[in-house]
C-alpha positions as CSV (number, residue, x, y, z in Angstrom):
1,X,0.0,0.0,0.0
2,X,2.7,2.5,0.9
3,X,4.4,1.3,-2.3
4,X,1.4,2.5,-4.5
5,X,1.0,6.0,-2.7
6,X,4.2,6.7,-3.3
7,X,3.3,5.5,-7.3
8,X,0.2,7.5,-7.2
9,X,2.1,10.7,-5.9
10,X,4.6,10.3,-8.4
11,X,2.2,9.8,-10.9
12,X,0.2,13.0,-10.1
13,X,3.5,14.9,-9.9
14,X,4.4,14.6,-13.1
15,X,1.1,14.9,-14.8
16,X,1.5,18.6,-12.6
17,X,4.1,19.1,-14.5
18,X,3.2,18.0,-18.1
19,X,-0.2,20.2,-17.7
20,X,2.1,23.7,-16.7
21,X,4.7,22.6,-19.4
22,X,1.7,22.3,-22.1
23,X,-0.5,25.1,-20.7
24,X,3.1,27.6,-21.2
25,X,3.7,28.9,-17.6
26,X,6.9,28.0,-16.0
27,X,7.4,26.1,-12.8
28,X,8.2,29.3,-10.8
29,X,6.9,31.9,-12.7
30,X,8.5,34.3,-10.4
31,X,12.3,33.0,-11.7
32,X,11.3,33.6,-15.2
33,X,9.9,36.6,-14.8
34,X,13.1,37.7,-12.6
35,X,15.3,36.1,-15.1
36,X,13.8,38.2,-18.2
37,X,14.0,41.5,-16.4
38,X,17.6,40.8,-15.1
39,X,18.5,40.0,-19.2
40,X,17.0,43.4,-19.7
41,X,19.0,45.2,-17.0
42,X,22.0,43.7,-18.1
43,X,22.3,44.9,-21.7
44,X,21.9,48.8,-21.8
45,X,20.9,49.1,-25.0
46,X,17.6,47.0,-24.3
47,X,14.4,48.2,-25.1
48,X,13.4,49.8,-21.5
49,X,9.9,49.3,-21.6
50,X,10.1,45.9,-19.6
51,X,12.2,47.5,-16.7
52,X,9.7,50.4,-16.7
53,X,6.2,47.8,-16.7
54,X,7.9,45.0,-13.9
55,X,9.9,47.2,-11.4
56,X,8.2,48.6,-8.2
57,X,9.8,52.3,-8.3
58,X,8.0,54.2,-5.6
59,X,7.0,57.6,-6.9
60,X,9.8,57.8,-9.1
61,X,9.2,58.6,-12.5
62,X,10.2,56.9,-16.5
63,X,13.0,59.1,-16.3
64,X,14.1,59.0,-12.7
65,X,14.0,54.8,-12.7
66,X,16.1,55.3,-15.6
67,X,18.6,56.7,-13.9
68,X,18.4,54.5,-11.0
69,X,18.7,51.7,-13.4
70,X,22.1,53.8,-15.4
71,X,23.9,54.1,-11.9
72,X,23.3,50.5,-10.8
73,X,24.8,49.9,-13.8
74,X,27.5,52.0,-13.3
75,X,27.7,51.1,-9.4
76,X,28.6,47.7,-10.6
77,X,30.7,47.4,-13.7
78,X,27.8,46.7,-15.8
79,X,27.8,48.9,-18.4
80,X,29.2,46.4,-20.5
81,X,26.7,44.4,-20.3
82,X,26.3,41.6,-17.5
83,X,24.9,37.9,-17.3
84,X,22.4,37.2,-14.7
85,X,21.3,33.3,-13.7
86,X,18.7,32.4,-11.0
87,X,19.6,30.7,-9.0
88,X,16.7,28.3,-8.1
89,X,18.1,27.1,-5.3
90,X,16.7,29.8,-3.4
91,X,13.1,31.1,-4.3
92,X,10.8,30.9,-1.4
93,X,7.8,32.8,0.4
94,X,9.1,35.5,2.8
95,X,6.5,37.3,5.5
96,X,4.3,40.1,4.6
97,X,4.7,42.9,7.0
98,X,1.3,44.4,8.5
99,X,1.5,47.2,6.2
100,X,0.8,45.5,3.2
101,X,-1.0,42.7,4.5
102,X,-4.5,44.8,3.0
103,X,-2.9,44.7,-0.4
104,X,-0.3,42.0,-0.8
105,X,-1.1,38.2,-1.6
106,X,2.4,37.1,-0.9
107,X,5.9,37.9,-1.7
108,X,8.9,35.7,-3.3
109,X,12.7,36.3,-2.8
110,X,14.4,35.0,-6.1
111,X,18.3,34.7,-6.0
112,X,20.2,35.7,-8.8
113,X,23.7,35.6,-9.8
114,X,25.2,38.2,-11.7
115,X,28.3,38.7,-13.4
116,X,30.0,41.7,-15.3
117,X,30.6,41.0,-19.0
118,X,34.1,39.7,-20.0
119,X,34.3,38.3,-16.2
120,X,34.0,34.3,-16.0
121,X,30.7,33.2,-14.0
122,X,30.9,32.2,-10.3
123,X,27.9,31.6,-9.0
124,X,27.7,30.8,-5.6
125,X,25.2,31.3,-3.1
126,X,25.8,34.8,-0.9
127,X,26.3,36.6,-3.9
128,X,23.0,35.4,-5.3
129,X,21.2,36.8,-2.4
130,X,23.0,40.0,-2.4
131,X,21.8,40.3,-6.2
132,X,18.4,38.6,-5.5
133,X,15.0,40.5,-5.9
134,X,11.7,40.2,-4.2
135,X,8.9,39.7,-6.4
136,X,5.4,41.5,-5.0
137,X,1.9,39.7,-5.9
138,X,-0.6,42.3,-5.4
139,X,-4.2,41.2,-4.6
140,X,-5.2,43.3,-7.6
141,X,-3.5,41.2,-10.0
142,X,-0.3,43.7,-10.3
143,X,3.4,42.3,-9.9
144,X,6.4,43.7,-8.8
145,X,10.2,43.6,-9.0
146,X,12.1,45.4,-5.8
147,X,15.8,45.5,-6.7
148,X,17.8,47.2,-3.8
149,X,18.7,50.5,-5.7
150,X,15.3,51.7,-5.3
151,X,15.6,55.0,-3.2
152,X,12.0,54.2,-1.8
153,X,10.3,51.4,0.1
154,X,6.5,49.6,0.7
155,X,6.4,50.1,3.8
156,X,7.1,53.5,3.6
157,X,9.6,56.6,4.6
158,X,10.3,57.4,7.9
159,X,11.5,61.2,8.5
160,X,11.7,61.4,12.3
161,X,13.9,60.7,14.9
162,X,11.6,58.2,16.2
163,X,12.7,54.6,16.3
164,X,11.6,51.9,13.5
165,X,11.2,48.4,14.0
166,X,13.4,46.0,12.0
167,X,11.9,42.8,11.1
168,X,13.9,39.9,9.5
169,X,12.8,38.0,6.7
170,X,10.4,35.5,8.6
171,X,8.7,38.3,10.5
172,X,11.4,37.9,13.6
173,X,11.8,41.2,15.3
174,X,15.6,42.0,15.4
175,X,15.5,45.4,17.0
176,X,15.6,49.0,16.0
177,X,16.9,51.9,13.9
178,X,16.9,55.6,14.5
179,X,18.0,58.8,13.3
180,X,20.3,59.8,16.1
181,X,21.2,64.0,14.5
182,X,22.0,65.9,12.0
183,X,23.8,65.3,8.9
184,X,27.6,65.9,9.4
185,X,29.4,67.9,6.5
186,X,32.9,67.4,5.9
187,X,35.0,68.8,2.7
188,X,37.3,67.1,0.5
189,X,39.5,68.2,-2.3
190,X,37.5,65.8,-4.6
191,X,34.2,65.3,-2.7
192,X,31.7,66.4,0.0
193,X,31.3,63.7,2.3
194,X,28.6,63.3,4.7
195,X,27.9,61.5,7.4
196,X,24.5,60.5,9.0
197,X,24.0,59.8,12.2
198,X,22.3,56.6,13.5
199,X,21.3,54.1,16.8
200,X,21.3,50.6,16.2
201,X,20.0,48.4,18.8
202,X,19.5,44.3,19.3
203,X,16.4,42.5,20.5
204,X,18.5,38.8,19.4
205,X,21.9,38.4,17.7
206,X,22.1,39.7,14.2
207,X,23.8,38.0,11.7
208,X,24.5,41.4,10.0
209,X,22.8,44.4,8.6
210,X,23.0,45.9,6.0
211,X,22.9,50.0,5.0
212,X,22.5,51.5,1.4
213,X,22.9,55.0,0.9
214,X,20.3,57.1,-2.0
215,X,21.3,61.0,-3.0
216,X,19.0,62.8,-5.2
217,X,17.3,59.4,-6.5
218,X,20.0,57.3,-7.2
219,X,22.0,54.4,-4.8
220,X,25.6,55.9,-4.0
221,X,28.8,53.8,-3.0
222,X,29.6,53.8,0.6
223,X,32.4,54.8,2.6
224,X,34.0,51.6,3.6
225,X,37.3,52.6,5.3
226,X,38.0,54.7,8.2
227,X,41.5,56.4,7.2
228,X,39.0,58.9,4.3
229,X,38.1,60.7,7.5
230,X,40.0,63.3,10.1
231,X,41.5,61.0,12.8
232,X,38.7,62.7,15.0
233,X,36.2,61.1,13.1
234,X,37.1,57.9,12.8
235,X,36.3,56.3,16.2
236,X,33.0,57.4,15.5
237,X,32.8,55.5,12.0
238,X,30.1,52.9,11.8
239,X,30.1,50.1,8.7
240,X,27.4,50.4,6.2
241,X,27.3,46.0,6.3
242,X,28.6,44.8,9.8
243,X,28.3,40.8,10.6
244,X,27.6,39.3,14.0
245,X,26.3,42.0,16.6
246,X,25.4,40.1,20.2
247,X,22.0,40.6,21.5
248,X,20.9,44.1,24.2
249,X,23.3,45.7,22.1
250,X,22.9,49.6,21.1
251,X,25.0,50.4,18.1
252,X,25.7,54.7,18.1
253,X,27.9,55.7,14.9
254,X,27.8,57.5,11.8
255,X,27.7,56.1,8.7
256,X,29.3,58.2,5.6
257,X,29.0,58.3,2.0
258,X,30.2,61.1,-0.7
259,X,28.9,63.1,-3.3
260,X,30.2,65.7,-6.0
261,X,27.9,68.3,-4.9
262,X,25.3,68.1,-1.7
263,X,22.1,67.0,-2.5
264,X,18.4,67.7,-2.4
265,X,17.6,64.7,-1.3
266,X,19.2,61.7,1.2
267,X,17.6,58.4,1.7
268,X,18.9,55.6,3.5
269,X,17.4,51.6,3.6
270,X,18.2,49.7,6.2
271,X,17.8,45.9,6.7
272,X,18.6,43.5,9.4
273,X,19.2,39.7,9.1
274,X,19.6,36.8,11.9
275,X,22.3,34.9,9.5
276,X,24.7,35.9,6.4
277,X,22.5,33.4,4.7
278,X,19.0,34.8,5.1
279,X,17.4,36.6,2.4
280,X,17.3,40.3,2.2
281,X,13.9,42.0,3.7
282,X,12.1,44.9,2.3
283,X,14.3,48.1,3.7
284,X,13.0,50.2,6.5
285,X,13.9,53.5,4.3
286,X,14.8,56.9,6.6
287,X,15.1,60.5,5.1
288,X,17.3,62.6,7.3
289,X,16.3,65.9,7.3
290,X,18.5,68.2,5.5
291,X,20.3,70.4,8.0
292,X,24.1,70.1,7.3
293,X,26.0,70.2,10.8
294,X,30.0,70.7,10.5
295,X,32.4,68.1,11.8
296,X,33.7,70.3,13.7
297,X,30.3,71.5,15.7
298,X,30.1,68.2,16.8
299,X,29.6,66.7,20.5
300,X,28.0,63.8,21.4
301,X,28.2,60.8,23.5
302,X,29.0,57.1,20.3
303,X,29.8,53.7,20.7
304,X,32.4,52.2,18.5
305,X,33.9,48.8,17.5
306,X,37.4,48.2,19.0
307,X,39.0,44.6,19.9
308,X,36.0,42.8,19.4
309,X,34.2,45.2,22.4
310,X,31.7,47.8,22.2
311,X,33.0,51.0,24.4
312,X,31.7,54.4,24.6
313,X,33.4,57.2,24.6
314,X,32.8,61.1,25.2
315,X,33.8,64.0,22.6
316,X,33.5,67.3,24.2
């Protein structure tokens, strides 16, 4: 008897199969559809219109997702052209947060590896999640593509101080973020940098976060090394992607970035993960407001990473 359920599910498995193969949808419709739009992305000279119907943009317009798309591309050494694979090892359901629960069915992460043209392929599986995309079903029948250099969120922009809860992507609480002060304004021979203020803190270990950093529209590289700053500066600097962060931890630092010229507009997403190996979440997306504060003005009581140990220390 067992023998013959296990015939019988078999049996019904693949006639599943054979009736999506002959009716023309794909398996996972959500890695095709991520699969086609990635092709697009990856050759700039692509008709745009597929980008422009598939991609969730916020209130951004044809021509400012256009050139979100352009620095992407530029961010990332694809203007070349790139080659994008799913990686269907890792497409699965992640949790709908309260705010869209009235308007979204359900939401898949897709993984995607992606590689700059003239560079040989390896495909491997953290890279595929730092590339992969959430796909949105909407209960209206609409779907949408998030990719991560969207200077806008679903569940909204925060513009206050207050604290905002950061959720993993099973719907975990892992703690907070906060805007912690004004922006901090430093000149460079080459570049304005500025640095923003923020408090991290734990509710269970994270596995690492992860900050991106949007100027007038458009994702903008990180600072990633302490030595760009004034030596006062620099036991203040906090990492835009930090890994392993104990629990009842509160993380105070600034996190920098720099632009040619300051900008009309500064956005930053924010996402917190239990492991290296979970899937991205939908960003908690702060807009500082823009009052400029000089390095030099500053005073404030920030925790920084030294031998392992969080310490605190007083500038005054």
């Amino acid at each position: 008897m067992n023998r013959f359920n296990l015939f019988l599910t078999a049996v019904i498995a693949v006639i599943f199969v054979l009736l999506m193969i002959f009716a023309g949808q794909p398996l996972t419709p959500e890695a095709d559809l991520v699969q086609r739009w990635y092709t697009t992305l990856c050759n700039p000279t692509a008709d745009p219109s597929f980008l422009l119907r598939w991609t969730w943009r916020g209130q951004l317009s044809d021509a400012q997702l256009q050139a979100a798309v352009n620095a992407h591309r530029a961010n990332n050494n694809f203007t070349a052209g790139c080659t994008a694979v799913v990686n269907h090892n890792v497409i699965y359901f992640q949790w709908i947060p309260p705010e869209l629960t009235a308007t979204v069915e359900r939401i898949k992460f897709v993984a995607v590896n992606v590689t700059p043209a003239g560079q040989t392929p390896n495909p491997n599986h953290i890279s595929s999640l730092i590339n992969g995309v959430p796909v949105l079903y909407y209960k209206n029948g609409d779907v949408k593509i998030l990719p991560h250099f969207i200077p806008d969120s679903p569940l909204g922009l925060h513009t206050t101080s207050a604290p905002v809860p950061l959720y993993n992507n099973d719907g975990l609480l892992m703690g907070q973020v906060r805007l912690n002060g004004a922006i901090i304004q430093l000149s460079a021979d080459d570049a304005v940098r500025l640095g923003v203020p923020l408090v991290l803190s734990t509710n269970r270990t994270w596995g690492q976060y992860w900050i991106r950093f949007y100027a007038d529209g458009v994702e903008v590289a990180p600072e990633r090394f302490t030595n760009v700053l004034p030596a006062d500066q620099q036991p203040t600097f906090l990492l835009p992607v930090y890994e392993y962060i104990p629990a009842g931890t509160e993380l105070q630092g600034i996190v920098w970035f720099s632009v040619r010229h300051l900008p009309t507009s500064i956005r930053l997403g924010v996402e917190a993960r239990q492991t290296i190996w979970d899937m991205p979440t939908l960003p908690v997306m702060l807009q500082p407001p823009l009052i400029f504060t000089l390095a030099s003005n500053l005073n404030s009581m920030v925790s920084f990473w030294r031998n392992d140990t969080w310490y605190q220390k007083e500038h005054g």
